[in-house]
Backbone bond lengths (Angstrom), bond angles and torsions (degrees), N, CA, C in turn:
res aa  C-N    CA-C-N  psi(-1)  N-CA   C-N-CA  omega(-1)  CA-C   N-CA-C  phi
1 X - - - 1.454 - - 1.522 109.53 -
2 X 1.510 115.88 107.40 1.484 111.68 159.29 1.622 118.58 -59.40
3 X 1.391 101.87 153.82 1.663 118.97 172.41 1.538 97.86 -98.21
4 X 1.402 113.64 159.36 1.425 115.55 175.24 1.879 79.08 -142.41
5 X 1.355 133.56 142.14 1.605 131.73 139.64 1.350 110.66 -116.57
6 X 1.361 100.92 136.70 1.147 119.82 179.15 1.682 116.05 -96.65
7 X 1.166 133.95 82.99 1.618 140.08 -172.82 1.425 101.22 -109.35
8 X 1.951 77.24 137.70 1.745 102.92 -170.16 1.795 97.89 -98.49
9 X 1.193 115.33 67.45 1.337 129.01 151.34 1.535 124.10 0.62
10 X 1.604 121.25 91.04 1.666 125.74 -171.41 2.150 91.46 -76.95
11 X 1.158 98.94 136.99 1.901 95.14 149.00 0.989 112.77 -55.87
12 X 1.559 90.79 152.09 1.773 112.68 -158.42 1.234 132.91 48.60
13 X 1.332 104.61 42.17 1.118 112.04 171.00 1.453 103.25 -133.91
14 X 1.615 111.83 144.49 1.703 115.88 -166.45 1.210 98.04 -100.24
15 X 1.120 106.88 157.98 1.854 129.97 170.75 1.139 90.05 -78.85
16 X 1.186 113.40 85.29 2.050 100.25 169.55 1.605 88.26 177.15
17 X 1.725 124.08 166.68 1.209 96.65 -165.78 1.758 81.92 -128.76
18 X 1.408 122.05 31.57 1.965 125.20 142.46 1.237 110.00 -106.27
19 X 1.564 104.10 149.28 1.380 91.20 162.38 1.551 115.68 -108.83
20 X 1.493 98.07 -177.03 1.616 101.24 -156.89 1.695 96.09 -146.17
21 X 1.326 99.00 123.38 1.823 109.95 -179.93 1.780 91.48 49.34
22 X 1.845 90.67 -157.20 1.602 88.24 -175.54 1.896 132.70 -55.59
23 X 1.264 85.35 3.08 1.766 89.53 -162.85 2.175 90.81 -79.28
24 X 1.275 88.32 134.64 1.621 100.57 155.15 1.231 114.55 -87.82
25 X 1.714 117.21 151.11 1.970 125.85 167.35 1.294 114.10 -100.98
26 X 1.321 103.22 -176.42 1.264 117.03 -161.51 2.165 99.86 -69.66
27 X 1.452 98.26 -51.74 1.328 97.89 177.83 1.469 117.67 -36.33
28 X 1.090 128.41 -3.05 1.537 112.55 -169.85 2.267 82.18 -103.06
29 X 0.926 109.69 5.94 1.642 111.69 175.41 1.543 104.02 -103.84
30 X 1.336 90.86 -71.26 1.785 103.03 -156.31 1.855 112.07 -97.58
31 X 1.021 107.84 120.54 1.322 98.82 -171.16 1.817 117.10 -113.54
32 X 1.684 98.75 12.03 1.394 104.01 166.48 1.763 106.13 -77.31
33 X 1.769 99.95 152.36 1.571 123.76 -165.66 1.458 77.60 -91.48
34 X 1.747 117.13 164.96 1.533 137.49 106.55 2.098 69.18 110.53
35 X 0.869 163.91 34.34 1.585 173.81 176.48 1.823 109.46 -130.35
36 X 1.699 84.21 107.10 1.824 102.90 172.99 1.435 125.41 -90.42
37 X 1.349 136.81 142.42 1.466 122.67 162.28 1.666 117.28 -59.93
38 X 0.913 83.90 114.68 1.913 81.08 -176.22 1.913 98.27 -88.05
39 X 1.154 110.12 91.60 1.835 123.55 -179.78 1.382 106.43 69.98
40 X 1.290 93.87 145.21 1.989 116.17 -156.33 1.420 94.87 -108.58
41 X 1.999 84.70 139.06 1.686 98.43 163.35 1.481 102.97 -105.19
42 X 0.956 113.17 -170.41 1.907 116.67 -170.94 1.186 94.65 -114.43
43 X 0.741 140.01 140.62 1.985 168.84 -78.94 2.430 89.46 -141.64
44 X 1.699 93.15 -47.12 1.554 95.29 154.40 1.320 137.23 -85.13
45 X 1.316 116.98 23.19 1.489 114.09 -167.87 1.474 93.91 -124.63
46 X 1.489 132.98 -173.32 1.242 132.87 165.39 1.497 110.67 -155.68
47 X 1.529 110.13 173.25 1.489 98.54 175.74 1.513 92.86 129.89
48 X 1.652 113.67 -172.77 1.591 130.78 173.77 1.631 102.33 -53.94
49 X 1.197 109.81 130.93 1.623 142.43 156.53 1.464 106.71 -134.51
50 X 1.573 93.93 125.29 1.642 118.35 179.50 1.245 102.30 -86.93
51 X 1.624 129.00 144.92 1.450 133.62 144.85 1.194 110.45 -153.75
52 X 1.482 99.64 167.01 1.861 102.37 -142.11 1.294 99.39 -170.82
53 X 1.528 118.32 128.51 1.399 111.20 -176.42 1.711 103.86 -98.91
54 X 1.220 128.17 41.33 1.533 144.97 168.70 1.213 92.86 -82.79
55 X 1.140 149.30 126.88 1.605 118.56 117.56 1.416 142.35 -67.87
56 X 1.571 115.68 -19.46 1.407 114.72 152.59 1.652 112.32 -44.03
57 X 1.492 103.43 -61.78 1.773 95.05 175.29 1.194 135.00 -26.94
58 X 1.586 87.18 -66.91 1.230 111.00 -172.27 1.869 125.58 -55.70
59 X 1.395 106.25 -22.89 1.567 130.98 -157.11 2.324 81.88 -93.60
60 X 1.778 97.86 -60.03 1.189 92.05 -178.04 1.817 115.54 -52.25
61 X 1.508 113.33 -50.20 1.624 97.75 178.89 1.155 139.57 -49.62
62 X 1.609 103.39 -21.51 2.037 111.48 -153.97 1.728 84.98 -97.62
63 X 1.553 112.84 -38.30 1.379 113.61 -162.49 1.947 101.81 -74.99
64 X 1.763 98.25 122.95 1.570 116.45 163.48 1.485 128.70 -44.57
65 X 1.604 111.71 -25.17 1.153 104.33 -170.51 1.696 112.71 -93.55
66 X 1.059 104.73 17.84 1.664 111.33 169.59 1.285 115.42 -122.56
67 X 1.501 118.99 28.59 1.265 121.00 148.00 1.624 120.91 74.09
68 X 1.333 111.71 14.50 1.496 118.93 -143.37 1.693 91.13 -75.91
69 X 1.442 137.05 101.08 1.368 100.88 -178.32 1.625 106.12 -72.07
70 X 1.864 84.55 -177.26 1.411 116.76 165.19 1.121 122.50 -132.39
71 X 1.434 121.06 147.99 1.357 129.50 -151.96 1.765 88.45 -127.94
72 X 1.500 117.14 115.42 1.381 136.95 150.53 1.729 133.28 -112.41
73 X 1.183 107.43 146.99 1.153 135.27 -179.56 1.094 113.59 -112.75
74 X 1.584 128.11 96.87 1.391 130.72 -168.77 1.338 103.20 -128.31
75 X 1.568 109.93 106.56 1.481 107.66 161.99 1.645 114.13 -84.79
76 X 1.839 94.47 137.70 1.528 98.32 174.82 1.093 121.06 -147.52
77 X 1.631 120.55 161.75 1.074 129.70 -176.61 1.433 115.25 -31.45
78 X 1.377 120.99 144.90 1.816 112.81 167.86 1.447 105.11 61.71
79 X 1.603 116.70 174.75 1.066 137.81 -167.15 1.718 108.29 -126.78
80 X 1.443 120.53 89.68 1.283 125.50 177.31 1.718 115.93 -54.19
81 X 1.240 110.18 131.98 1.474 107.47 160.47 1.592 121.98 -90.10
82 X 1.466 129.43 176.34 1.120 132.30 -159.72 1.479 101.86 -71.69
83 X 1.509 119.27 -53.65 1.554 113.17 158.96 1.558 126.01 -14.60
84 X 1.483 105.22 -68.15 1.942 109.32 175.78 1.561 115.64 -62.37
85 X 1.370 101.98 -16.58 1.897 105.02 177.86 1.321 107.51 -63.11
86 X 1.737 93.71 -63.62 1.240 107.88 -168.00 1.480 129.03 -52.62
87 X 1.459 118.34 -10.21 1.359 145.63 151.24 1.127 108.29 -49.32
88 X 1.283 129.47 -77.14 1.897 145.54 170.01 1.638 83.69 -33.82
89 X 1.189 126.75 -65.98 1.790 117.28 -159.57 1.176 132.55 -63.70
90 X 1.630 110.92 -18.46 1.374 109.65 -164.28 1.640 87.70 -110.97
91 X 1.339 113.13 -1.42 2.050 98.36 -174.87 1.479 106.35 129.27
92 X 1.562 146.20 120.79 1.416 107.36 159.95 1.344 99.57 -135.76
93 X 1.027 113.18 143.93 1.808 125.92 179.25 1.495 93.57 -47.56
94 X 1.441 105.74 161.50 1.086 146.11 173.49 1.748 130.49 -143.51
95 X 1.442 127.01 145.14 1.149 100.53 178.84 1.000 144.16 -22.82
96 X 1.414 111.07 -52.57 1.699 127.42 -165.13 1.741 106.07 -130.72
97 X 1.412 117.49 25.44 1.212 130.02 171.18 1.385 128.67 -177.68
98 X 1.135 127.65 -178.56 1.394 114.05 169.90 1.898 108.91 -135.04
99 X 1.002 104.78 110.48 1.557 112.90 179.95 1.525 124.48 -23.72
100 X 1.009 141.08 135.31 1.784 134.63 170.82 1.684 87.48 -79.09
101 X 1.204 111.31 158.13 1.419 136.59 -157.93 1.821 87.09 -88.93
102 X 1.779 96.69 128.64 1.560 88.64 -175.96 1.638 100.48 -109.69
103 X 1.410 129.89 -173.22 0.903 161.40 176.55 1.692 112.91 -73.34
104 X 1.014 137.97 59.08 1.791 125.76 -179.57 0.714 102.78 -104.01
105 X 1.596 104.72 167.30 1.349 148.76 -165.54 1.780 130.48 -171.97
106 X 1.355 93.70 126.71 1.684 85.92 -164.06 1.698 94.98 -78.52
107 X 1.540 134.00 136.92 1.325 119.80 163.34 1.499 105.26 -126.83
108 X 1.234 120.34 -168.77 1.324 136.92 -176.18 1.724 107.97 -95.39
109 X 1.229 136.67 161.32 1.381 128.92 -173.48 1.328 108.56 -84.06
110 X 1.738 88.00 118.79 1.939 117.84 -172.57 1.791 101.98 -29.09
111 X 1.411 106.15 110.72 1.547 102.47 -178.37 2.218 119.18 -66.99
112 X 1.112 113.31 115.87 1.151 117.97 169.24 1.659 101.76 117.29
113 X 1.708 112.64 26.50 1.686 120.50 159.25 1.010 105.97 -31.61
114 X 1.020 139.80 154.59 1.311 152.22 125.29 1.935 105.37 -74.40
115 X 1.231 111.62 142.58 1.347 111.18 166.62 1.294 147.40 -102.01
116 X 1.456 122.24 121.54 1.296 127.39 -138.51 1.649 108.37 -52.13
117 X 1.043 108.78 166.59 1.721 130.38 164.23 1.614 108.14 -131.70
118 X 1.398 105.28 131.06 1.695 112.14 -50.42 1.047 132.12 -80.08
119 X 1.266 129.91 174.70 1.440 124.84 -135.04 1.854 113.33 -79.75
120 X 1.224 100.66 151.88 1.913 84.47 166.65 1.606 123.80 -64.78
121 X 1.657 91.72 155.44 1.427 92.99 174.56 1.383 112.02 -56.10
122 X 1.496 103.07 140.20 1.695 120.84 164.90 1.533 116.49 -84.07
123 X 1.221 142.92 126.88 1.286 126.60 152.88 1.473 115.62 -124.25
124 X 1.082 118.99 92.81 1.771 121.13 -165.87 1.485 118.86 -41.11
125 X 1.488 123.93 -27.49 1.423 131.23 160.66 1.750 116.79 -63.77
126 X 0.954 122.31 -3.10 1.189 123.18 -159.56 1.851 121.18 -137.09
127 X 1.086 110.64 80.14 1.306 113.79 -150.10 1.674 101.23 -62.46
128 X 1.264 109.25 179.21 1.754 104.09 161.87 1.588 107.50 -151.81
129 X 1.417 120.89 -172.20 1.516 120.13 -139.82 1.759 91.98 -166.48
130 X 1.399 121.66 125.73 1.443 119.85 163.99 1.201 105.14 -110.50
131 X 1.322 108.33 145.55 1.532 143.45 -146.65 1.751 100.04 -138.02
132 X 1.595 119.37 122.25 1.125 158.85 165.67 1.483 109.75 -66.27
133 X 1.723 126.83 71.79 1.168 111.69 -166.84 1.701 116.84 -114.26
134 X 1.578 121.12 113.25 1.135 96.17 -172.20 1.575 106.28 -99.63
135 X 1.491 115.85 166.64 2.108 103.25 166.64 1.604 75.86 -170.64
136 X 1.533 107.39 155.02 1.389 146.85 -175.72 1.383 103.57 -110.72
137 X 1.319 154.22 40.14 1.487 172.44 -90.62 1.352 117.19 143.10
138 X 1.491 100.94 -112.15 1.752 80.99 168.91 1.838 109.90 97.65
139 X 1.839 110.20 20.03 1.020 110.44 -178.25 1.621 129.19 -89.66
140 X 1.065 140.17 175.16 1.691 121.25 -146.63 1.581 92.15 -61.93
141 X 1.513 120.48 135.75 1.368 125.63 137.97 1.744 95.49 86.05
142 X 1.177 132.29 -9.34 1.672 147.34 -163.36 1.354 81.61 -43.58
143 X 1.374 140.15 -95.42 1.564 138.06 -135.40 1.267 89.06 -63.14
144 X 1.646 141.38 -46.64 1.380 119.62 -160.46 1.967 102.49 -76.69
145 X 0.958 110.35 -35.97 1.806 107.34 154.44 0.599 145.17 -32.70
146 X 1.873 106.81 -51.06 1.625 120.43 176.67 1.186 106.40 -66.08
147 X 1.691 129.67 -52.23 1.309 128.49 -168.02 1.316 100.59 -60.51
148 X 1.340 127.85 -42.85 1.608 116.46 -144.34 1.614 106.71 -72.69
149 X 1.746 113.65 -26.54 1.497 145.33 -177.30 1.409 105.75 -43.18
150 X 1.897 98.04 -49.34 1.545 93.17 -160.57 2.066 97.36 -103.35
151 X 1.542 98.07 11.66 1.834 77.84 159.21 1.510 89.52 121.78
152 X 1.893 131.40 -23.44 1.501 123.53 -156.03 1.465 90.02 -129.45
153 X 1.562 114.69 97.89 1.452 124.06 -173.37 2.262 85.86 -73.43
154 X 1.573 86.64 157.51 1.310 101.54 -168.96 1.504 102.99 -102.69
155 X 1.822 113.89 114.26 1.751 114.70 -179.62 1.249 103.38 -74.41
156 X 1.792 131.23 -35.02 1.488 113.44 -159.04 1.772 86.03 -149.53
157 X 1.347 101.81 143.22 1.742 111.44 176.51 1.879 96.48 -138.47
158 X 1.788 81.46 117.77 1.475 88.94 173.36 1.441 106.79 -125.63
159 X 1.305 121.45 125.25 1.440 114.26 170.36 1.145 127.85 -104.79
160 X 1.749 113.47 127.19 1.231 131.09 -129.15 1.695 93.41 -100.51
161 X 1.482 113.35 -32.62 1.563 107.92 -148.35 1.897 99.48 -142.93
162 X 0.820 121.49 127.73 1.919 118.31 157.68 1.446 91.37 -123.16
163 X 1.566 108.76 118.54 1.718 115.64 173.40 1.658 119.50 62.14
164 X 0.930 106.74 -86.79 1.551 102.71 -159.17 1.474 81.95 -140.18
165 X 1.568 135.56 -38.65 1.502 140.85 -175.17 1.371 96.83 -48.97
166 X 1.350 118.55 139.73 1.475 121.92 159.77 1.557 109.49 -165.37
167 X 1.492 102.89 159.88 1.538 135.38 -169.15 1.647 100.46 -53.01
168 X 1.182 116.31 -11.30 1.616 115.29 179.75 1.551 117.56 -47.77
169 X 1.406 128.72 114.65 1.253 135.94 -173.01 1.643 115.99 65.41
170 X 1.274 127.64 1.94 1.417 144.64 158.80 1.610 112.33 -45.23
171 X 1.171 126.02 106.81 1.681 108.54 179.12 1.026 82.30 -80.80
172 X 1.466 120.06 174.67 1.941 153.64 140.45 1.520 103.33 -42.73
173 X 2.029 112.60 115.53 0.915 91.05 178.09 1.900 113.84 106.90
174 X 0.890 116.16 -59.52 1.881 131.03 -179.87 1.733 104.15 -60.23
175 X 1.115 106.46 177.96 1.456 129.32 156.53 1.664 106.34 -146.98
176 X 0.822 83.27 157.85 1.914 104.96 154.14 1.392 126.42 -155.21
177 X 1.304 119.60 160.59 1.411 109.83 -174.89 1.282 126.82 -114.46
178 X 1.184 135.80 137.70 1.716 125.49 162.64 1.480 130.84 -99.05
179 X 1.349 124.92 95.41 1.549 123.72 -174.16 1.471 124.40 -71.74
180 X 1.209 117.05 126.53 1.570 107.11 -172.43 1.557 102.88 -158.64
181 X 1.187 114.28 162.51 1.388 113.34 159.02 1.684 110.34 -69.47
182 X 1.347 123.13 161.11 0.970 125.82 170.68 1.347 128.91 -36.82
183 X 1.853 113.97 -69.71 1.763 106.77 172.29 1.373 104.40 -65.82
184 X 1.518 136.32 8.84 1.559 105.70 166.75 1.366 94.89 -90.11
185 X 1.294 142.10 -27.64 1.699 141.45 -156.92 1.342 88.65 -77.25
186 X 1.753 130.64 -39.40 0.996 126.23 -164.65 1.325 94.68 -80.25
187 X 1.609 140.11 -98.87 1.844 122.40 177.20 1.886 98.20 15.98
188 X 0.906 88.20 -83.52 2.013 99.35 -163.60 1.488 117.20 -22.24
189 X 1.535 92.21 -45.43 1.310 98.49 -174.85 1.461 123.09 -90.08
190 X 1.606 115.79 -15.29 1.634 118.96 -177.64 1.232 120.02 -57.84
């Protein structure tokens, strides 16, 4: 029987289970042995982190070429119009790559946030806008890239969804687990 945990990831906290300089790990959460992060959030971002003592799983989630999306919630600076989306949709270069065309959507702020520690910068001149971002990629820092590319640097990245897994009933902070054989963990996740 594979383990799958599903952890609702606080900022500043690393995908890794030491910590390093100011960043806190996962160990100060999860205190089960022989359980991997199956693909990393950045130590500033928050939201769903997978781990899984599979390594087939685990190799299938992190790895791009199985399409696994991801579901983000990126609040950002300013208020994008459909023009700057449509940038995010069709693909947009990047230094050292060029993005696969993601999924956006302008929405309203994901009801039942929890609120960050500590909080984003405020600037009262400067409104901001959360953005519905999906991509099957997933390369270092990509969504805070993509936004910044088309002009709307990103204050807060929460990721809401990997596959079918999501933050639904997850406090800030928790885990829970799902036991399955492998092709059932896999179903879950398509």
């Amino acid at each position: 029987m594979s383990s799958l945990l599903l952890f609702n990831k606080p900022y500043g906290v690393l995908s890794q289970f030491t910590p390093e300089g100011k960043w806190r790990a996962l160990n100060e959460f999860i205190s089960l042995k022989g359980v991997y992060v199956a693909g990393r959030l950045d130590a500033d971002s928050e939201g769903l982190l997978l781990l899984t003592d599979d390594g087939k799983l685990q190799a299938r989630i992190a790895d791009p070429k199985h399409k696994l999306v991801k579901t983000y919630w990126a609040q950002v600076e300013g208020i994008p119009d459909e023009v700057s989306l449509d940038r995010l949709r069709a693909g947009i270069a990047l230094s050292d790559f060029t993005a696969q065309p993601a999924r956006v959507r302008r929405i309203e702020e994901p009801a039942g946030l929890w609120e960050r520690d500590p909080p984003i910068r405020f600037r009262a001149a400067i409104p901001t806008a959360w953005l519905e971002i999906r991509i099957s990629e997933g390369k270092n820092r990509q969504v805070r890239r993509m936004t910044a590319a088309i002009g709307y640097p990103t204050l807060r990245l929460v990721r809401a969804a990997i596959g079918s897994a999501t933050l639904d009933g997850l406090p800030l902070g928790q885990w829970r687990r799902i036991d399955g054989s492998y092709k059932d963990l896999q179903g879950r996740l398509e």
